[in-house]
Each structure stands twice: as structure tokens, then as C-alpha cells.
N, C-alpha and C positions, 0 to 999 in steps of 0.2 A: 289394370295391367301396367306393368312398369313399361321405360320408353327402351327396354333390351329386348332384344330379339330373343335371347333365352332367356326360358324366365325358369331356369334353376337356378335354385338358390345355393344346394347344398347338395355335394354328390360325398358319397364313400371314401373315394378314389382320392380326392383333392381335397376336401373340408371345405368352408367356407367359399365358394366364389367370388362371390363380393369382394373379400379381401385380397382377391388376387388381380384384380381390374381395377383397383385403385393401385395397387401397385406396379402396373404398365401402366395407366393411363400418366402417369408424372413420371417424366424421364430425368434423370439428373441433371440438373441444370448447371453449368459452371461460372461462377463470378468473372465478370470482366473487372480488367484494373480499374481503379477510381479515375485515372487520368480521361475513361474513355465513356462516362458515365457524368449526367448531368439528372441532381437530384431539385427534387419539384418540393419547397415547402409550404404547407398549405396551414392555415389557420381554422380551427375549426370548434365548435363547442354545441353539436346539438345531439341532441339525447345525454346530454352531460351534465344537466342538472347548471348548464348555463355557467359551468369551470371548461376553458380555454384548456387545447390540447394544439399538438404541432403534430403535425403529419406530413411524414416523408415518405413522396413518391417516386416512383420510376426509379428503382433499385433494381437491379441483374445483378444478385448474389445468391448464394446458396443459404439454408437454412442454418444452417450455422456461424456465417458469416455476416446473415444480417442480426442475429442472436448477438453476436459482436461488439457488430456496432452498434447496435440497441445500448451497450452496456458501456461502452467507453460515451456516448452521449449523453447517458445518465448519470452517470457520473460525475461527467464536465457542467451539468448542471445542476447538478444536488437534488436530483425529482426521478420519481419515478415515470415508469412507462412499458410498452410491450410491442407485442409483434405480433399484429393480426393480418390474417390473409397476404401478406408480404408486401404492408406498409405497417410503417415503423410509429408509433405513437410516443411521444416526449411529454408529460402533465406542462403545463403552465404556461406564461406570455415570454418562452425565451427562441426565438429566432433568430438573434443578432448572435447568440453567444453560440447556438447548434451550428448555425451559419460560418462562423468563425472557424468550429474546430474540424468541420467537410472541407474548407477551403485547407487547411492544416495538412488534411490527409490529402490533399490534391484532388477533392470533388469539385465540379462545376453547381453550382447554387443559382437557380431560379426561385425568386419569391411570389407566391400567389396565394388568394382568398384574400385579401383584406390588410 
């Protein structure tokens, strides 16, 4: 038994249920300015085959604006990267230069993990 109280899946009427409760359950969220936002960098490399990644936490943006910033940081550092669950993944040992261009944009920069 699922943990919903209705356990319809699928009516005539609406299609899909599921799809429509994941669509209220996330409300739009709206980015705060960078000035009001302190981002967390963390080091990290496991399940990775033992290659080093950077991870940015504690972001309040929208999914397209952390899609953004994913890309102007990739950029600044010539490495790939992505955006899962709404932390930010950068490849490789560069936190000084990710570091650099958050302070640019007017982020507050915390360093953690190592």
C-alpha cells in the first residue's frame, strides 16, 4: 500500500494522478539576490571513482537560475558539471577559482569538507 491516502492512480476524468501531486507538491520557488545568500563549498569524491568534485550548497534559486549558474561556473573553469537535486556539481580540485567568481557575482562563500 502506498503512504497516500488515495490509492488512485488513474481516473477518466483527470489522467494521471501522480502527475498532478507532484505538481502542487513544489511550489515555485523564487531566487533570492546573491547579496542575501551564503553558498556552502564542499569537497567531495565518493562513489566517484576517487575524481574530486565541488559541491555547492545552500542555494535559493529557481531551477533555471541555478541551470545558470551551473554554466557560467563551468565555464570560468573549463570542466564540466551538473545540477542534481539542487546542489550544484563542478568536476575537479577548483575552489579557489569557483570561489573567486561567487565573490564576483556578490555571493557570500563558506568553505567546508576538507
Amino acid at each position: 500500500m502506498t503512504r497516500d491516502h488515495n490509492p488512485i492512480v488513474w481516473s477518466s476524468e483527470d489522467g494521471d494522478l501522480r502527475k498532478n501531486e507532484q505538481k502542487t507538491s513544489h511550489p515555485a520557488a523564487r531566487s533570492l539576490p546573491p547579496q542575501q545568500q551564503t553558498v556552502y563549498l564542499h569537497r567531495d569524491s565518493k562513489n566517484r571513482g576517487g575524481k574530486g568534485v565541488i559541491l555547492l550548497k545552500g542555494l535559493v534559486l529557481t531551477e533555471s537560475d541555478m541551470s545558470n549558474l551551473a554554466k557560467t561556473l563551468k565555464q570560468a573553469c573549463g570542466t564540466g558539471g551538473t545540477v542534481k537535486d539542487g546542489v550544484i556539481e563542478i568536476q575537479g580540485e577548483q575552489r579557489e577559482k569557483i570561489a573567486a567568481v561567487l565573490i564576483k557575482l556578490g555571493y557570500k562563500i563558506k568553505m567546508a569538507g576538507g
